[in-house]
N, C-alpha and C positions, 0 to 999 in steps of 0.2 A: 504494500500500500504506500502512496505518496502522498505526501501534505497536497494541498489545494493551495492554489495562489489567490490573496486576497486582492480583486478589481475593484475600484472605485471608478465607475461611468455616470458620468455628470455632463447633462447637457449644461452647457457655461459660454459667457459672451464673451466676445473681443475683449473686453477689459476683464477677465477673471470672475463676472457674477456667478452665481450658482443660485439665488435665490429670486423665485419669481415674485419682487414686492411691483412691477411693473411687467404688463401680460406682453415677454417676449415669448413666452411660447405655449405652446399647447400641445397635449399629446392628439389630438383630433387635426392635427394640421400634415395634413396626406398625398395634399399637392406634389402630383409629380414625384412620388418619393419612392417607386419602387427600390430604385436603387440603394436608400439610406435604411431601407424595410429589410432588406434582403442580407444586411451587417449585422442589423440589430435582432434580427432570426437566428445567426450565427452564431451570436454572442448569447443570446439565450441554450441553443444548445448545449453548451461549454459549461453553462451557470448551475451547479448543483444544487448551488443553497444560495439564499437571500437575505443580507442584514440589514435590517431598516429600523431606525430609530421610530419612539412611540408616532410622531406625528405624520410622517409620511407612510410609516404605513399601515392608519386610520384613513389618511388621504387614498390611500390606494384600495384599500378595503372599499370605502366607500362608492368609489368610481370603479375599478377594473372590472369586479363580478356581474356590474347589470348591462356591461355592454356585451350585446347580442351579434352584433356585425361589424363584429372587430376581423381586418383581414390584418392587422401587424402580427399576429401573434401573441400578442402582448397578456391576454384575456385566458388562453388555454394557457400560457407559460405561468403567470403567478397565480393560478390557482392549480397549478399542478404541481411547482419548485415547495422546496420544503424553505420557511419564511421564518426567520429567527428577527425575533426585536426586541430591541433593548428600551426596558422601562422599569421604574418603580413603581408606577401606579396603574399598571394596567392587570387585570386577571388573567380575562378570560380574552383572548383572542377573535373568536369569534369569525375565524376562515380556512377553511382546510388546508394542512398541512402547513400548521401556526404554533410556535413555541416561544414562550415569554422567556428570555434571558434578565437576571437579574442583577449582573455582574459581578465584582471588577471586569469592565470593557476587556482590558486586556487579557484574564484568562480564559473570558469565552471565546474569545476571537481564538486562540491558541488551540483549545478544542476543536476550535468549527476546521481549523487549517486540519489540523491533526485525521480527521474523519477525512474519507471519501475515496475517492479514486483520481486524484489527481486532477480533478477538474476546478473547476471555481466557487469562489464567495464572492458574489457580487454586493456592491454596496451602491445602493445610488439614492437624492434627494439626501435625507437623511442628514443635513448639514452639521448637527452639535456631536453626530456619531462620527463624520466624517475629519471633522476638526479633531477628537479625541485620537484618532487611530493615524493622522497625518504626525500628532503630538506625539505619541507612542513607536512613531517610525514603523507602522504594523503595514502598510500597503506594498503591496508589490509590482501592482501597473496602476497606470492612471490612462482610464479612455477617454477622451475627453469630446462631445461633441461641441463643436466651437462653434455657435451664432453668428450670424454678421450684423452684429448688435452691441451698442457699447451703451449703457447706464448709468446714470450715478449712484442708485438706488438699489439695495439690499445686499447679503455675506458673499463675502468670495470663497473660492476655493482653498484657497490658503489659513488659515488664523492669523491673526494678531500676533507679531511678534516671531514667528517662524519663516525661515529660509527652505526649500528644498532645492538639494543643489546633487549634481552628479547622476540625476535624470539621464537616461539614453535614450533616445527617438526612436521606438521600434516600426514604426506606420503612419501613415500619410495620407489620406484616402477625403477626395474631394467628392460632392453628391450636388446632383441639377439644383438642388434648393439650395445652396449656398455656402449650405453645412459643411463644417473638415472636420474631419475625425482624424485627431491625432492623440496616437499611443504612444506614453513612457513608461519606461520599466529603471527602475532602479539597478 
């Protein structure tokens, strides 16, 4: 058995946003995007397991399961991937194949790598999980899909006070909608 590599995929703007306090983007935005569908299907298959912090994924509970004519994928993938989230005040879950982590962030993330077959933990939204595990030096790639959109307005990728540096450019991959997805690996 082989640890799993932990992804952080974060759609993020020209200027490092990650957080939508102004509507750049939507997941219903399908325009022309076979090609950026046909990535994010691929990276779904790879994805074993999912860790999402409490809010987003309430956010996602709430939206993913009642859309019926979902052609990304997106709809059969998170209610079939097994869905770890980090909270102190949540119970009950309340979506198949849902497990409440209670932490320290850092041992469970240790166990989630530890389990599987060599495939992925995906982490995406999830910004105060993803800041802790950027703090923790726990990630292993960064997907990044890159907007053609710059903000003033909500958290970036990064935290407060931290550098990541010695990044390697593993990918490069431009899409008709504007979007570049570009992969780092440590």
């Amino acid at each position: 058995m082989s640890d799993r590599k932990l992804v952080v995929a974060q759609n993020i703007t020209l200027n490092g946003v990650i957080e939508f306090v102004e509507p750049w983007f939507h997941p219903d935005q399908q325009d022309d995007a076979d090609d950026l569908i046909a990535v994010m299907q691929d990276q779904m298959k790879r994805e074993e397991a999912l860790l999402l912090g409490r809010q987003t994924f309430e956010d996602f509970r709430g939206y993913w399961p009642k859309q019926t004519d979902d052609a990304t994928g997106n709809t059969d993938h998170l209610n079939r991937v097994q869905k770890y989230v980090m909270s102190s005040t949540l119970t009950d879950p309340d979506w198949s194949n849902s497990t409440v982590l209670r932490g320290p962030l850092v041992d469970e993330v240790a166990a989630l790598k530890a389990q599987g077959s060599g495939g992925e933990v995906g982490v995406t939204g999830s910004i105060s999980v993803v800041h802790e595990l950027i703090r923790a030096d726990l990630v292993d790639e960064y997907r990044l899909f890159v907007f053609p959109v710059l903000t003033s307005r909500g958290r970036t990728l990064v935290p407060e006070g931290v550098s990541l540096r010695g990044l390697k450019l593993a990918e490069v991959k431009s899409f008709r909608s504007g979007i570049v997805m570009q992969v780092y690996r440590r």
